[in-house]
Backbone as CSV, one residue per row, in Angstrom:
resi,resn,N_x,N_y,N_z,CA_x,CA_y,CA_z,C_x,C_y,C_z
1,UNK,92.617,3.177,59.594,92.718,1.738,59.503,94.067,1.380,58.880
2,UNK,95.100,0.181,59.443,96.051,0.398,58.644,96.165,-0.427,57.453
3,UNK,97.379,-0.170,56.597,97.058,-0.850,55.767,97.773,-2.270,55.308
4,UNK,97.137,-3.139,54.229,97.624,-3.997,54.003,98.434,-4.716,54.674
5,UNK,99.723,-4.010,54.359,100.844,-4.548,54.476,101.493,-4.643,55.882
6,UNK,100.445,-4.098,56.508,101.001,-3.553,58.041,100.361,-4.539,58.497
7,UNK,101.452,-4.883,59.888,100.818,-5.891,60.463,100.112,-5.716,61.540
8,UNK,99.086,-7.018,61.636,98.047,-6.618,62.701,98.291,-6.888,64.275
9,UNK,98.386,-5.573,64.868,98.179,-5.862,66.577,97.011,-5.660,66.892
10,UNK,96.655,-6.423,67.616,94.997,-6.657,67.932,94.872,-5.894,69.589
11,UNK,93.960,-5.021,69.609,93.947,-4.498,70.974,92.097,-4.733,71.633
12,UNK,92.495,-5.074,72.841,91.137,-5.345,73.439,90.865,-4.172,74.322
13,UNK,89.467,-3.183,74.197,89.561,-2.460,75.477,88.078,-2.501,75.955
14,UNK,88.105,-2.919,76.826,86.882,-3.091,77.741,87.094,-2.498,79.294
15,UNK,85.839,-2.678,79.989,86.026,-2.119,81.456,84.904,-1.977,82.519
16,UNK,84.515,-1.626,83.628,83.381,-2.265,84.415,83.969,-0.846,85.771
17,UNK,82.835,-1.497,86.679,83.248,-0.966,87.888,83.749,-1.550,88.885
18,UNK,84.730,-0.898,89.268,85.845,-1.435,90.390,85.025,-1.832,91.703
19,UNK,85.576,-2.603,92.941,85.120,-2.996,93.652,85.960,-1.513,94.501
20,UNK,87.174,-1.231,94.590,88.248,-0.600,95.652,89.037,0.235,94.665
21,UNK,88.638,1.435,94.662,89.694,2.541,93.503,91.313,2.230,93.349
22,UNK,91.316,1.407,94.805,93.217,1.453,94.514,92.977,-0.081,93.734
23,UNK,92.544,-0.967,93.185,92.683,-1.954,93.018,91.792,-1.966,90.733
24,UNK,92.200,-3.958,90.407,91.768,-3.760,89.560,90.062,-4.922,89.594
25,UNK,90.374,-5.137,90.504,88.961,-5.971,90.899,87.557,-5.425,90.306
26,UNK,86.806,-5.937,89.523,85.840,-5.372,88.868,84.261,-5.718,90.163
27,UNK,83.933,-4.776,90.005,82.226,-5.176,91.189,81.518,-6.843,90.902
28,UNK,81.276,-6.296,89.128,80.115,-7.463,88.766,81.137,-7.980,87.505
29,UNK,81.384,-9.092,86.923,81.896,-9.711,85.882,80.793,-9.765,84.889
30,UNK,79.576,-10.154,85.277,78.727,-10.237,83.954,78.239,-8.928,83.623
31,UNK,78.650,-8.057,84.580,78.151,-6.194,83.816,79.492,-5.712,83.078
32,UNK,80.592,-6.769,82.803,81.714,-6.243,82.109,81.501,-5.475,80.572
33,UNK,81.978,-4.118,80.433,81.504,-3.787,79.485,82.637,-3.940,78.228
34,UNK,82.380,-4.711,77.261,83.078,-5.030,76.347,83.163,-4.273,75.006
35,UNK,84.202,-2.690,75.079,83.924,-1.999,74.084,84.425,-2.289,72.142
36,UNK,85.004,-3.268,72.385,85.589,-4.056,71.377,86.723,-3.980,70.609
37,UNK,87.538,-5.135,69.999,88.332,-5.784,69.260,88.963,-4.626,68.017
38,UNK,90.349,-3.854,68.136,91.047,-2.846,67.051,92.048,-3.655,66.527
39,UNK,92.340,-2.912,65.756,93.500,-3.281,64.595,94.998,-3.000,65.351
40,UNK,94.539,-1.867,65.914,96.592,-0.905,66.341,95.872,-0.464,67.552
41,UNK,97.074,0.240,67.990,96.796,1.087,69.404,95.945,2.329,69.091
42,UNK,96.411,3.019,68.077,95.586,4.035,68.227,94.036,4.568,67.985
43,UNK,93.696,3.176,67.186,91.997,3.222,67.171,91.618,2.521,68.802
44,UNK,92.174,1.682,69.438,91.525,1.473,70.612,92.000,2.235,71.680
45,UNK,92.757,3.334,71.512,93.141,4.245,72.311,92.143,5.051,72.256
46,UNK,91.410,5.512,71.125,90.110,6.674,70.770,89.037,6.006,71.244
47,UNK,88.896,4.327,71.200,87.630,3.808,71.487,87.521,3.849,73.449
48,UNK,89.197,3.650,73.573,89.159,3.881,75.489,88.935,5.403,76.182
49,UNK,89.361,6.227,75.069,89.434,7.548,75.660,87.548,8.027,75.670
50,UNK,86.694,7.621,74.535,85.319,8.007,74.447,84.490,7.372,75.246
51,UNK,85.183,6.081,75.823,84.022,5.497,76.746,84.666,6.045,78.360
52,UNK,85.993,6.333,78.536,86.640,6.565,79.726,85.690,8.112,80.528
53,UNK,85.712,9.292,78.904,84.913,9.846,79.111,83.491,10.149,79.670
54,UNK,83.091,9.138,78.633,81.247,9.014,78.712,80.874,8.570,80.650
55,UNK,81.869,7.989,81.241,81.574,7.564,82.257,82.601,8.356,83.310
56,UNK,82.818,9.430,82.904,83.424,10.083,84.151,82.865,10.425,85.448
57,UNK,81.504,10.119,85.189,80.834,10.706,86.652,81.156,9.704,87.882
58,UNK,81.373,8.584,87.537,81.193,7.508,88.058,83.100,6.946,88.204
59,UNK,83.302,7.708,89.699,84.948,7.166,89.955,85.126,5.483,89.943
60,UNK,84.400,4.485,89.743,84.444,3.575,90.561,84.885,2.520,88.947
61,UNK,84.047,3.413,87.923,84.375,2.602,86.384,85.638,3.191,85.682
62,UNK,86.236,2.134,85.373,87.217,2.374,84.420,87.537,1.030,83.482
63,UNK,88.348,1.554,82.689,88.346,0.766,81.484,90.055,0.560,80.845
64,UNK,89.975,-0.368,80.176,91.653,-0.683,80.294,91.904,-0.888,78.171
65,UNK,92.945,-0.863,78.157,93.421,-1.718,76.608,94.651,-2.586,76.992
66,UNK,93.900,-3.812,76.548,94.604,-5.276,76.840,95.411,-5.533,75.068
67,UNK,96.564,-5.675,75.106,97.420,-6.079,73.769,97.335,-7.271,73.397
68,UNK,96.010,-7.770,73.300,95.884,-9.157,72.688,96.984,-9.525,71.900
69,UNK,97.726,-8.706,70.946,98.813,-9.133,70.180,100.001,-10.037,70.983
70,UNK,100.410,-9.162,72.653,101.148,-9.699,72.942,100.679,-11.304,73.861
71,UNK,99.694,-11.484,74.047,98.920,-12.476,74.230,99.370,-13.556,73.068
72,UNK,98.304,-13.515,71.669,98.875,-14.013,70.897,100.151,-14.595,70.212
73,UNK,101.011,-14.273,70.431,102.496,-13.689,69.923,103.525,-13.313,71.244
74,UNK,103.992,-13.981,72.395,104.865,-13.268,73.260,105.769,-13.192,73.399
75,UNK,106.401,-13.624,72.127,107.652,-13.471,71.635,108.268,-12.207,70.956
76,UNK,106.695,-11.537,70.611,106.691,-10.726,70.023,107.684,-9.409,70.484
77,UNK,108.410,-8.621,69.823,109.027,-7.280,70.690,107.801,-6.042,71.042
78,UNK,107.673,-5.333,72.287,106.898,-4.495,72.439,106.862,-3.050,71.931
């Protein structure tokens, strides 16, 4: 977790099943699975890599990390 003084980038990673593997079109929107809201990249990098896993059987789901920070902030440098 970082600390204090460090500032917060907020990362979103969620993910569903694709409609077309080459594409990012999700099947169903309300089966979107919303794995939730980190501090930095690298806790929602561990939270994308354990669910990316858990659902490997299934080519059709995948899951993304969205930089809410730069959302927030797009002025921000990357």
């Amino acid at each position: 977790m970082p600390q204090e003084t460090e500032k917060q980038l907020l990362h979103l990673v969620f993910g569903g099943e694709l409609k077309d593997l080459s594409g990012t079109e999700f099947r169903d929107l309300d089966a979107i699975d919303i794995v939730g809201v980190f501090p930095d990249y690298a806790s929602a990098y561990s939270a994308w890599k354990a669910r990316s896993l858990a659902t490997v059987d299934n080519a059709h789901m995948r899951y993304f990390i969205a930089h809410l920070h730069r959302l927030l902030d797009p002025n921000q440098p990357k």
